[in-house]
C-alpha positions as CSV (number, residue, x, y, z in Angstrom):
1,X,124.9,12.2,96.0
2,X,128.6,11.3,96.9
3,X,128.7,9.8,92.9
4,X,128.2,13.3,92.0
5,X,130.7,14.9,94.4
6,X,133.2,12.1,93.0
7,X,132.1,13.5,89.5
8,X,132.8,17.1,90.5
9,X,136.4,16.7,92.3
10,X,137.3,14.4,88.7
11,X,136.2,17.3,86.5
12,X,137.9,19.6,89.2
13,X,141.3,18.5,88.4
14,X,141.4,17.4,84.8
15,X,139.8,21.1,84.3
16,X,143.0,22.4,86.3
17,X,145.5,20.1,84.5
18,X,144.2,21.4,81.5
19,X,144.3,25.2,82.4
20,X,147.5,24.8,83.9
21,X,148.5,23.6,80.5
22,X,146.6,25.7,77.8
23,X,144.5,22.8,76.7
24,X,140.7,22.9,76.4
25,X,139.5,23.2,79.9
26,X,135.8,21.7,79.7
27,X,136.8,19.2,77.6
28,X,139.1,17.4,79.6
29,X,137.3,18.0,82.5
30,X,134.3,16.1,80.1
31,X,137.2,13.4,79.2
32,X,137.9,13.0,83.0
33,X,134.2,11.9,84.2
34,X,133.9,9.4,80.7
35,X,137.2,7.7,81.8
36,X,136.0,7.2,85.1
37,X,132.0,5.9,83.9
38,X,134.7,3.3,80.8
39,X,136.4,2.0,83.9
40,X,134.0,1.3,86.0
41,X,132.3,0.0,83.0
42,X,134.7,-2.1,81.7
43,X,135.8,-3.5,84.8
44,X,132.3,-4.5,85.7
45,X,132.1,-6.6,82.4
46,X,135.0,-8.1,83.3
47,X,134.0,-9.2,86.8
48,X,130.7,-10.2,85.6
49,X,132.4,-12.9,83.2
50,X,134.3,-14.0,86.3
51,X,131.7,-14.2,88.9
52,X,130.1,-16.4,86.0
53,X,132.9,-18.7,85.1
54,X,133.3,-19.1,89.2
55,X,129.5,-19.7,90.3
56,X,127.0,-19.5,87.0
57,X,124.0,-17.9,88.1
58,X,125.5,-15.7,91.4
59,X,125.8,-12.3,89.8
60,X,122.4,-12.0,89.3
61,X,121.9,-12.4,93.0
62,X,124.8,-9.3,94.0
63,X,123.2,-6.0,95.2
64,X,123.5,-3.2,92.5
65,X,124.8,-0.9,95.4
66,X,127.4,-3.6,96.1
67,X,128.6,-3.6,92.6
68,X,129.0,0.1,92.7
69,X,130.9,-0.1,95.4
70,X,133.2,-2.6,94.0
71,X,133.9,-0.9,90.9
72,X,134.3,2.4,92.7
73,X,138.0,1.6,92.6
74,X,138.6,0.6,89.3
75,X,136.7,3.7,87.8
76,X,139.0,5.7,90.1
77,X,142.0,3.7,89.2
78,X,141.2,4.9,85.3
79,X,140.4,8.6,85.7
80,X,143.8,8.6,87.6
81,X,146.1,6.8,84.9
82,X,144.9,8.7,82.1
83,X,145.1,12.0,84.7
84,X,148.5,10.9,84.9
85,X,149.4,10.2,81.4
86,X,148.6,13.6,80.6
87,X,150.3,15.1,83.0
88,X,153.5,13.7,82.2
89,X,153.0,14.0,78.7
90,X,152.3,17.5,78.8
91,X,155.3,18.3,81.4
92,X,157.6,16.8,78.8
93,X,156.8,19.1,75.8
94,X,158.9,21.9,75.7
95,X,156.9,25.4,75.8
96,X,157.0,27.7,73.0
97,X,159.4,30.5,74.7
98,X,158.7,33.5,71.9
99,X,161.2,36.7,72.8
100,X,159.9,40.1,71.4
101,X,162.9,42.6,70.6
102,X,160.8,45.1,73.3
103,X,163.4,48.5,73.2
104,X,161.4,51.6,73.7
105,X,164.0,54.0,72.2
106,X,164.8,51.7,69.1
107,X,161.8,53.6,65.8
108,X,160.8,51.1,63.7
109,X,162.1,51.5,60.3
110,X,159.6,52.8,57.8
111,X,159.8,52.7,54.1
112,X,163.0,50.8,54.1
């Protein structure tokens, strides 16, 4: 249950970046949960070669909820770099600033 609240508060601010920013909303917000799920994933292939290197045979013996909880961080630590990367990528691009000549009194010309 807290995994999905985790889920929810990830999609919750990629989908805000994203508005805030006139990008696709619910695909971010979809981009924000998979980079959470590819870190945790990737960091836990990672520590499984090194628990195996350091004592062959011991991973099989951790408790699955233990390993969640240690790669709780690292799938966290993802979601927020790539959050950030975007951020700053998208503060940097200058926004399209269109002015509209918007005189009341000025007709349009016709038939010129």
């Amino acid at each position: 249950m807290i995994g999905l609240i985790l889920l929810y508060w990830i999609g919750k601010y990629y989908y805000q970046l994203a508005e805030a920013h006139g990008k696709s909303k619910w695909g971010f917000a979809m981009l924000g949960i998979v980079a959470y799920y590819v870190g945790a994933v990737v960091s836990g292939i990672l520590l499984g070669i090194f628990i195996e290197l350091i004592a062959p045979g011991y991973f099989d013996t951790i408790n699955d909820f233990l390993l969640s909880l240690m790669l709780l961080p690292f799938g966290i630590a993802c979601t927020y770099l790539l959050y950030y990367y975007f951020k700053r990528s998208w503060e940097r691009q200058a926004p399209e600033i269109i002015i509209e000549d918007s005189d009341p009194k000025k007709q349009p010309e016709v038939g010129v």
